[in-house]
PyMOL Python script that loads the backbone (N, CA, C, O; Angstrom):
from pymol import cmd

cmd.read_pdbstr("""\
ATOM      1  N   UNK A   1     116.470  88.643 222.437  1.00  0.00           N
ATOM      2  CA  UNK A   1     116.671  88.436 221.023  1.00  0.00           C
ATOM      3  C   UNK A   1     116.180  87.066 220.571  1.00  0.00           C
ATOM      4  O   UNK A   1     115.626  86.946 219.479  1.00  0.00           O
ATOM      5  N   UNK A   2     116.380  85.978 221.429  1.00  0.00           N
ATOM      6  CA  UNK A   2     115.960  84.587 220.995  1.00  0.00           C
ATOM      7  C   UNK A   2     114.798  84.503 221.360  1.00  0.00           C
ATOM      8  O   UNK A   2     114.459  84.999 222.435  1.00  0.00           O
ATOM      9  N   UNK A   3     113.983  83.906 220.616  1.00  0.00           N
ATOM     10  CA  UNK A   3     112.672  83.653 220.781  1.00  0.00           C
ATOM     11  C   UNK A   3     112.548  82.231 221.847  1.00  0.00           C
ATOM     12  O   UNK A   3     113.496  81.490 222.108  1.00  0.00           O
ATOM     13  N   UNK A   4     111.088  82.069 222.389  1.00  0.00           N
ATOM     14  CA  UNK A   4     111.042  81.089 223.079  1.00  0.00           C
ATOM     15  C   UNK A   4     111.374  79.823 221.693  1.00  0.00           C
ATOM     16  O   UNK A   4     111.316  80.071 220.488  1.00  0.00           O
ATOM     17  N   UNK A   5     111.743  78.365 222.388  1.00  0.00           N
ATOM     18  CA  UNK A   5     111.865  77.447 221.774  1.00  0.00           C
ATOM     19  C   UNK A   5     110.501  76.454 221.574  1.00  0.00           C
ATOM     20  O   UNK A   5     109.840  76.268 222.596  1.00  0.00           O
ATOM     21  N   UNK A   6     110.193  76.020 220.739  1.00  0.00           N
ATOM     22  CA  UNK A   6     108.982  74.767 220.397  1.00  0.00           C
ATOM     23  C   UNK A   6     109.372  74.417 219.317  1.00  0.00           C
ATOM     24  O   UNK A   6     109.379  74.946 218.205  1.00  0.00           O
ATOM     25  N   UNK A   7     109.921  72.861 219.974  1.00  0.00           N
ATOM     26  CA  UNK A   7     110.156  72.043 219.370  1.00  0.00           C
ATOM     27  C   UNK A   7     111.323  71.801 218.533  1.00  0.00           C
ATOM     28  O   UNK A   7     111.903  72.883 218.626  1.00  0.00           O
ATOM     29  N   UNK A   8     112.089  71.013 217.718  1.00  0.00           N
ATOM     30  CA  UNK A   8     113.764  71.039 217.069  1.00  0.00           C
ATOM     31  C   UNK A   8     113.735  71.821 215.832  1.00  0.00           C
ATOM     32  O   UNK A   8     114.757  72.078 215.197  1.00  0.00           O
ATOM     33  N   UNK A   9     112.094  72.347 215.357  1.00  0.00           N
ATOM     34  CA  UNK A   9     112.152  73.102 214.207  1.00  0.00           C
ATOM     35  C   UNK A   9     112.908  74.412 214.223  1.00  0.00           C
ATOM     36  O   UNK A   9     113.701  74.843 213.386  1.00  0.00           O
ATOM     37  N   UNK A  10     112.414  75.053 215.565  1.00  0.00           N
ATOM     38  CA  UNK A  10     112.357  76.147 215.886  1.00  0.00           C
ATOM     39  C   UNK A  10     114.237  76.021 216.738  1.00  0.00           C
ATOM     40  O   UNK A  10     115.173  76.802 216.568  1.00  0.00           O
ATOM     41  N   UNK A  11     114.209  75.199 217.307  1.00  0.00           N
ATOM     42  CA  UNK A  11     115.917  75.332 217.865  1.00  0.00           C
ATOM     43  C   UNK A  11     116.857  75.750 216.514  1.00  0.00           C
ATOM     44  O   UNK A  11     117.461  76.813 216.374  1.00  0.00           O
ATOM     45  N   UNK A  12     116.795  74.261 215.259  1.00  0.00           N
ATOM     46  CA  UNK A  12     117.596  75.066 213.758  1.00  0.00           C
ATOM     47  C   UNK A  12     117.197  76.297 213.768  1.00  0.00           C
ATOM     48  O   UNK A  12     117.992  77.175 214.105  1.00  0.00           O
ATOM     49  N   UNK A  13     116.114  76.554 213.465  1.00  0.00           N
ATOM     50  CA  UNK A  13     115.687  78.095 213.319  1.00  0.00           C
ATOM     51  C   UNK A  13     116.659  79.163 214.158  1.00  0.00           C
ATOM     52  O   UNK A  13     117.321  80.036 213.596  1.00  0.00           O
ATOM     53  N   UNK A  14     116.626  78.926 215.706  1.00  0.00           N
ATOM     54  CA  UNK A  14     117.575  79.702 216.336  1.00  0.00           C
ATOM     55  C   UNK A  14     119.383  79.517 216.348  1.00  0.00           C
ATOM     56  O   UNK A  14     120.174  80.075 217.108  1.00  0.00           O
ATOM     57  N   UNK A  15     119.618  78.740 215.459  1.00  0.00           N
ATOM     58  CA  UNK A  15     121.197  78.386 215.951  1.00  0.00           C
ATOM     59  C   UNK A  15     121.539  78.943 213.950  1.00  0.00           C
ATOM     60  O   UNK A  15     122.606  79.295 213.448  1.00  0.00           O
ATOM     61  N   UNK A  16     120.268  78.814 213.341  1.00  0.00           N
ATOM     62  CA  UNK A  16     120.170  79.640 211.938  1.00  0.00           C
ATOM     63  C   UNK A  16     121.007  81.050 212.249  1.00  0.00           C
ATOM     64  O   UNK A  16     122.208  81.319 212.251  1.00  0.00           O
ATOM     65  N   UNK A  17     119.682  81.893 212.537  1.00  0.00           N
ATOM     66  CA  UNK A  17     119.540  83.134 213.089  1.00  0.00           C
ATOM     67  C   UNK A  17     120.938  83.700 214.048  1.00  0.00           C
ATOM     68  O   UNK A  17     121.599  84.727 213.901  1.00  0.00           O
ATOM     69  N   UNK A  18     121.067  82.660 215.001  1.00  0.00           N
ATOM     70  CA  UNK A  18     122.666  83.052 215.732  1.00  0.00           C
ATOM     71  C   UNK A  18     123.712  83.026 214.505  1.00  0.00           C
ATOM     72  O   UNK A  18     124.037  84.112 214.024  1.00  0.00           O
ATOM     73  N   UNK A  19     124.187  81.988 214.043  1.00  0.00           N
ATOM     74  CA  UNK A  19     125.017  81.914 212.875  1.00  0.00           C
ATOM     75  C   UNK A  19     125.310  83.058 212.225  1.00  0.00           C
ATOM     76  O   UNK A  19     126.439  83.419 211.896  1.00  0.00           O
ATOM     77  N   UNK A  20     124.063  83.759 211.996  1.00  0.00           N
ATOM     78  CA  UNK A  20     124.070  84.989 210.713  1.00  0.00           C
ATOM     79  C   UNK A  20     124.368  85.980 211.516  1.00  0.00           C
ATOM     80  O   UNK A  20     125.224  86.750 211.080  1.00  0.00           O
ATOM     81  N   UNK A  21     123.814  86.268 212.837  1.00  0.00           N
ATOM     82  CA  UNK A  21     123.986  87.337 213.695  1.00  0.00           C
ATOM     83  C   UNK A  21     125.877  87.407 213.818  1.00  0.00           C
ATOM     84  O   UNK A  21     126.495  88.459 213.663  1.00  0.00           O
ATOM     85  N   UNK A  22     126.430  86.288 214.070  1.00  0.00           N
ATOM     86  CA  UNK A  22     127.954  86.073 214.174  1.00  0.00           C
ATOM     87  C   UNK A  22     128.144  86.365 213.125  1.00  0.00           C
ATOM     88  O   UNK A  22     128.321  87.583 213.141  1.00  0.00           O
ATOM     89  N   UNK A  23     128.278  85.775 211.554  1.00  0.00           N
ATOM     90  CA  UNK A  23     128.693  85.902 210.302  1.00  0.00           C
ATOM     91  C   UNK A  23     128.422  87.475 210.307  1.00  0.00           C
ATOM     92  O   UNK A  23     129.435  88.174 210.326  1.00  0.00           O
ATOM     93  N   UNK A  24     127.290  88.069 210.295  1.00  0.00           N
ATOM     94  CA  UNK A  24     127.234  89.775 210.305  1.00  0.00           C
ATOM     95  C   UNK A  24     128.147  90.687 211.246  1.00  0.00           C
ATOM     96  O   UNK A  24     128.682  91.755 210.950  1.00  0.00           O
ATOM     97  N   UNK A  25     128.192  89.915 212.586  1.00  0.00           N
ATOM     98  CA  UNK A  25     129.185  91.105 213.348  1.00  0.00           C
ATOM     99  C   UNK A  25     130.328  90.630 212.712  1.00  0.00           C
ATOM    100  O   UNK A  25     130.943  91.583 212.234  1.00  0.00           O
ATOM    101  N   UNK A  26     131.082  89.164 212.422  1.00  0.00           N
ATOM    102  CA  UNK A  26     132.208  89.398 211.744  1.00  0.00           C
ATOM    103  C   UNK A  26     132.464  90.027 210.499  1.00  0.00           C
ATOM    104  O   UNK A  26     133.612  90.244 210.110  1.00  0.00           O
ATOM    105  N   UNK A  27     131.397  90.345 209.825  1.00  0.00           N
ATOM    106  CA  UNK A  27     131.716  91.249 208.698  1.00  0.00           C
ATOM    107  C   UNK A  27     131.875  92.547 208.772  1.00  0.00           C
ATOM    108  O   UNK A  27     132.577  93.219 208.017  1.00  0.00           O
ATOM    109  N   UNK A  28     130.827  93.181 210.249  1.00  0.00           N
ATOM    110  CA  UNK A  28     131.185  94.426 210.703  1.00  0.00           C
ATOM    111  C   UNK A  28     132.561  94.909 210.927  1.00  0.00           C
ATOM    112  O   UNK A  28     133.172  95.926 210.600  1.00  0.00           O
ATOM    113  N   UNK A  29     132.948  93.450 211.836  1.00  0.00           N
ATOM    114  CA  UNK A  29     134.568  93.880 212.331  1.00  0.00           C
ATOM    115  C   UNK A  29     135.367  93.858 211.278  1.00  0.00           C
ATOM    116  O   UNK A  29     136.249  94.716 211.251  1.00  0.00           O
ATOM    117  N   UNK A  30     135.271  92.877 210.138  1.00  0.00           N
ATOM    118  CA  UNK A  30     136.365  93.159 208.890  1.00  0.00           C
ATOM    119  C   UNK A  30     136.196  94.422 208.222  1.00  0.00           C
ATOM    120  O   UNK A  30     137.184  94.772 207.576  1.00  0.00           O
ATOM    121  N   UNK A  31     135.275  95.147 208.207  1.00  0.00           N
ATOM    122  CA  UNK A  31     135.088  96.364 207.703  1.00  0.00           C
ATOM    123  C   UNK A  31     135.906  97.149 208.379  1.00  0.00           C
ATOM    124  O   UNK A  31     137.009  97.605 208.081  1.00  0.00           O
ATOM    125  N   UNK A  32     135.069  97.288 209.578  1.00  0.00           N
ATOM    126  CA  UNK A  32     136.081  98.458 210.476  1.00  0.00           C
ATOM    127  C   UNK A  32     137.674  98.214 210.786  1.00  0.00           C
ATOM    128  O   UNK A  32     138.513  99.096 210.600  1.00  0.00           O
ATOM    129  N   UNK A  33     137.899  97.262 211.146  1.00  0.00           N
ATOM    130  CA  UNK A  33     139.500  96.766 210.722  1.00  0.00           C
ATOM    131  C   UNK A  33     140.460  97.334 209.797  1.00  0.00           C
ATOM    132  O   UNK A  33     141.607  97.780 209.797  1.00  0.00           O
ATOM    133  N   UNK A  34     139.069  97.032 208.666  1.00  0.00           N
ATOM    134  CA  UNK A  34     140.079  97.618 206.743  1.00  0.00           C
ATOM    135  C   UNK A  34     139.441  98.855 207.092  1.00  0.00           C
ATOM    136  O   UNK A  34     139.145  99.308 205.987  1.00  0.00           O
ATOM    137  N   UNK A  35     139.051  99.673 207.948  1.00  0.00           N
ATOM    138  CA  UNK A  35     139.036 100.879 207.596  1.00  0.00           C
ATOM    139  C   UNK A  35     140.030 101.495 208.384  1.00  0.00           C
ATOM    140  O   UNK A  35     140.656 102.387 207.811  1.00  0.00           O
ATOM    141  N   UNK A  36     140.359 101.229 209.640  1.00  0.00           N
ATOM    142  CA  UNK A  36     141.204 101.392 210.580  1.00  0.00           C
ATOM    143  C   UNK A  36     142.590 101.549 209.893  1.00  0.00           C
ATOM    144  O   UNK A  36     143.399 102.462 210.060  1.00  0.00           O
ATOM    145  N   UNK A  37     142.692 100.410 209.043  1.00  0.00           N
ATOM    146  CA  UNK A  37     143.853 100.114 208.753  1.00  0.00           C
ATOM    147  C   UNK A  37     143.987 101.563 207.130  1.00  0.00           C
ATOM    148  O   UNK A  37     144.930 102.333 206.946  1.00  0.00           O
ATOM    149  N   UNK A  38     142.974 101.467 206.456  1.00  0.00           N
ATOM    150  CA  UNK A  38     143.186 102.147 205.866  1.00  0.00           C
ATOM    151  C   UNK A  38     143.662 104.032 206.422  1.00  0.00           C
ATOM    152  O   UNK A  38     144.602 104.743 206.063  1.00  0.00           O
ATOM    153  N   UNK A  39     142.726 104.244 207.224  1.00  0.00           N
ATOM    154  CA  UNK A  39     143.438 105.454 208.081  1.00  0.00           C
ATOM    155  C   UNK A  39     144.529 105.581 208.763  1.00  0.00           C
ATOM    156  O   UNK A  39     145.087 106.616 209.125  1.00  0.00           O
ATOM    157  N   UNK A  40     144.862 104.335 208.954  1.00  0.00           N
ATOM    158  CA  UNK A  40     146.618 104.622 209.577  1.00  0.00           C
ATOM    159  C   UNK A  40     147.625 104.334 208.223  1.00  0.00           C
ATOM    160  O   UNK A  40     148.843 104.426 208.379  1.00  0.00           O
ATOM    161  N   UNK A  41     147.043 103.973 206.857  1.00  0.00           N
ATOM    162  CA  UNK A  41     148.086 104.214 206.223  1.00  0.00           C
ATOM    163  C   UNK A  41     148.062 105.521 205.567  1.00  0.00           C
ATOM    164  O   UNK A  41     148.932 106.016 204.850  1.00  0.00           O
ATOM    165  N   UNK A  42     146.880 106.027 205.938  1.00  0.00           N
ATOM    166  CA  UNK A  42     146.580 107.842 205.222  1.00  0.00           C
ATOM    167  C   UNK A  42     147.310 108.406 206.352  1.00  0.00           C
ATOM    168  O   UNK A  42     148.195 109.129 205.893  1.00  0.00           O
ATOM    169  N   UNK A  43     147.331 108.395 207.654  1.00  0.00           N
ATOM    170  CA  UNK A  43     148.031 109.103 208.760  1.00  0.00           C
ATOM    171  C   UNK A  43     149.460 108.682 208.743  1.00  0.00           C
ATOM    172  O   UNK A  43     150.082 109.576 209.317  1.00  0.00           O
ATOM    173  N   UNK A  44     150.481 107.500 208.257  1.00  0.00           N
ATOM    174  CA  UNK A  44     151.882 107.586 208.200  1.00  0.00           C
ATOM    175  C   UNK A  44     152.188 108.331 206.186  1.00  0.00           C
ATOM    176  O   UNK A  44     153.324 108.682 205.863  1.00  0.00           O
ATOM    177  N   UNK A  45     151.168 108.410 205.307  1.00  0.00           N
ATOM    178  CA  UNK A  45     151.448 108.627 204.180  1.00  0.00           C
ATOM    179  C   UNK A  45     151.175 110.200 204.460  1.00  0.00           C
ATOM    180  O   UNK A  45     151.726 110.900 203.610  1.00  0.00           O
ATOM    181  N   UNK A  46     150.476 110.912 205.422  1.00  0.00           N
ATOM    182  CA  UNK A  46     150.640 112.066 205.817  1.00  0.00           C
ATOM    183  C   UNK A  46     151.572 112.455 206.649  1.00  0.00           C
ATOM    184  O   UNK A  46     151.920 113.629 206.520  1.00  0.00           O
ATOM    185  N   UNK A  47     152.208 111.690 207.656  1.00  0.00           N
ATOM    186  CA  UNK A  47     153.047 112.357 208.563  1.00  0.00           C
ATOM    187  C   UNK A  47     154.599 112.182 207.541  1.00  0.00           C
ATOM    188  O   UNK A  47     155.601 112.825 207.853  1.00  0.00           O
ATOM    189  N   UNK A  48     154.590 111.269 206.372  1.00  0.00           N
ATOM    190  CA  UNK A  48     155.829 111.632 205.576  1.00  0.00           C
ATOM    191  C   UNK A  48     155.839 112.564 204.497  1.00  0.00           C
ATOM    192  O   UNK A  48     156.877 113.214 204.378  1.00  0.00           O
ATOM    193  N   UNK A  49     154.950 112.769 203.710  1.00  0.00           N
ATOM    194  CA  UNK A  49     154.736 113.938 203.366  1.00  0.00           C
ATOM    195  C   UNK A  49     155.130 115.629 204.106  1.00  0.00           C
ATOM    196  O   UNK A  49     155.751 116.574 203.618  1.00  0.00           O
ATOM    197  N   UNK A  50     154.602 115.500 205.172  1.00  0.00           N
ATOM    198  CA  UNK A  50     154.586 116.450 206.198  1.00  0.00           C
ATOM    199  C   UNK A  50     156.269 116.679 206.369  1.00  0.00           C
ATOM    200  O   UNK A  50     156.921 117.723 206.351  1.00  0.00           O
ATOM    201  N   UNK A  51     156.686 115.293 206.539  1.00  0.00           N
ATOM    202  CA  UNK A  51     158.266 115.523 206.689  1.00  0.00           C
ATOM    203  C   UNK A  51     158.981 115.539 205.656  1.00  0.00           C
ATOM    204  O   UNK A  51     160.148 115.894 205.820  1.00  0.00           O
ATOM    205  N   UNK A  52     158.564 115.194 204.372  1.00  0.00           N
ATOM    206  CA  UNK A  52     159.405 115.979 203.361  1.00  0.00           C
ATOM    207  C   UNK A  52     159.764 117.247 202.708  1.00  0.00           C
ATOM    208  O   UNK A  52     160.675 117.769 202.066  1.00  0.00           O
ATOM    209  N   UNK A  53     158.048 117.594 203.414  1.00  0.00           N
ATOM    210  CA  UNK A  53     157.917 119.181 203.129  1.00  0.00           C
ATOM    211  C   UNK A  53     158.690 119.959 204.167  1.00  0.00           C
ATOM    212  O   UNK A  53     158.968 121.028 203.622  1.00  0.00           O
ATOM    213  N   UNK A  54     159.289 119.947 205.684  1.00  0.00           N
ATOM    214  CA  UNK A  54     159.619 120.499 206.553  1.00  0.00           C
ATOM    215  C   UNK A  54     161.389 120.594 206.122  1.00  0.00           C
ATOM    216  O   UNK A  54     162.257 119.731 205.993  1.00  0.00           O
ATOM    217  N   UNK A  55     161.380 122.410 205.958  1.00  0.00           N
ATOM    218  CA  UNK A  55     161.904 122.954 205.552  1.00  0.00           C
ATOM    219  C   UNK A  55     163.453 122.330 206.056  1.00  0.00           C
ATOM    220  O   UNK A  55     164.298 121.936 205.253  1.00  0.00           O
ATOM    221  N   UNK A  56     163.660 122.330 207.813  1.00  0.00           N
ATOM    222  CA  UNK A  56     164.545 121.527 208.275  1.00  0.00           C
ATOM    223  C   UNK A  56     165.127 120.331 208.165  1.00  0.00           C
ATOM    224  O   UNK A  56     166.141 119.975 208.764  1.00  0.00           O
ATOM    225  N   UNK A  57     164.260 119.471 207.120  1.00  0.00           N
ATOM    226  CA  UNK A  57     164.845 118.486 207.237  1.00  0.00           C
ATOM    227  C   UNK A  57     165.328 118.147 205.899  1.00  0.00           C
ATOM    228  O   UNK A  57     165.353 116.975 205.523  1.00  0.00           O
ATOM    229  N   UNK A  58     165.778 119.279 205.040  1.00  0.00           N
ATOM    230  CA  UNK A  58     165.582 118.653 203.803  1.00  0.00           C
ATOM    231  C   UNK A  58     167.447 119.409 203.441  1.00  0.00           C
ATOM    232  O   UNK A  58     167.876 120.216 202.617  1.00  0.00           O
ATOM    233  N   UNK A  59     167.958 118.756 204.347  1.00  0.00           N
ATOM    234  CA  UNK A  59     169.209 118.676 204.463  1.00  0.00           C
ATOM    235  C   UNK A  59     169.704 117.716 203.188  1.00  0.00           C
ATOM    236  O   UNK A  59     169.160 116.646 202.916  1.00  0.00           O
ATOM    237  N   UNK A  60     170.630 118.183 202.585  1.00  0.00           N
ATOM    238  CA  UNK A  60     171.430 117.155 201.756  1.00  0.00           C
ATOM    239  C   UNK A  60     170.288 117.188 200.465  1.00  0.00           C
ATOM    240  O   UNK A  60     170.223 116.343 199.572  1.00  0.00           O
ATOM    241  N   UNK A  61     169.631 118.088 200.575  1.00  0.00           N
ATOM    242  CA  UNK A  61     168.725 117.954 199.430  1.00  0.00           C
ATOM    243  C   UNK A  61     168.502 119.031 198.784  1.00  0.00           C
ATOM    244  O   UNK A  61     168.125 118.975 197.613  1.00  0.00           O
ATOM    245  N   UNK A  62     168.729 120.423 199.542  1.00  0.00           N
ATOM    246  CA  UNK A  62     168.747 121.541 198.385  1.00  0.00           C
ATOM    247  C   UNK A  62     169.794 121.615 197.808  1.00  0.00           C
ATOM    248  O   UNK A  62     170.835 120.974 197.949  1.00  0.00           O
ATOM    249  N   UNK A  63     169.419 122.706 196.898  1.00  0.00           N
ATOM    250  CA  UNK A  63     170.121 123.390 195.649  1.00  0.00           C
ATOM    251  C   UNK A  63     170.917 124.430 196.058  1.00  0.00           C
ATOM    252  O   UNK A  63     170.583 125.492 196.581  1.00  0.00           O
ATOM    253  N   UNK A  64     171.947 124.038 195.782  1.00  0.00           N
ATOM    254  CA  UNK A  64     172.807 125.199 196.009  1.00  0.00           C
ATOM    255  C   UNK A  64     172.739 126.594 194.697  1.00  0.00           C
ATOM    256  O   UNK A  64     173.494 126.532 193.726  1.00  0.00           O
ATOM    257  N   UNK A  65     171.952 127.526 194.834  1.00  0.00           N
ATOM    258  CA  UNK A  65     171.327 128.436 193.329  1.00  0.00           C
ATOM    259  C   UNK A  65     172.723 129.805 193.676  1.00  0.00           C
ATOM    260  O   UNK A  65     172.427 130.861 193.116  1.00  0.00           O
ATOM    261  N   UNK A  66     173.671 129.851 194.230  1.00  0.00           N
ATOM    262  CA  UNK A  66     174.573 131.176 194.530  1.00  0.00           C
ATOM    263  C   UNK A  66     175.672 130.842 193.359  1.00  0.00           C
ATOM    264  O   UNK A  66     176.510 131.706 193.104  1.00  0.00           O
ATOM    265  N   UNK A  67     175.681 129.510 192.592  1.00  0.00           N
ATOM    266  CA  UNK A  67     177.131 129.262 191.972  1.00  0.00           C
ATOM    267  C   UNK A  67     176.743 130.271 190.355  1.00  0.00           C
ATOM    268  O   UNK A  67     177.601 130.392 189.482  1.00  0.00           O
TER     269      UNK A  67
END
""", "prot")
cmd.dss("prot")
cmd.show_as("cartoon", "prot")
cmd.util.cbc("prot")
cmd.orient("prot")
């Protein structure tokens, strides 16, 4: 990936180029992070859903319709 070196022009040039290569994978990882994170709050906002709908558990919460 690094090119040969000539001379201190070309070293800035490469510690440039590294910089951005770092600054870019850390932007990769903040992405995937906030996406990560966003799917585990869709997977606990689904698994409670899931449990409000489950017929068993919805104790203390129906309607009593026989009166």
């Amino acid at each position: 990936m690094v090119s040969s070196i000539e001379g201190s022009g070309s070293v800035s040039k490469v510690f440039e180029q590294q910089r951005q290569q770092v600054t870019n994978q850390q932007e990769e990882q903040r992405i995937k992070d906030q996406q990560q994170e966003v799917n585990r709050q869709a997977q606990v906002d689904s698994a409670a859903e899931a449990k409000r709908n489950d017929p068993d558990d919805r104790k203390g919460r129906s309607v009593d319709l026989s009166a």
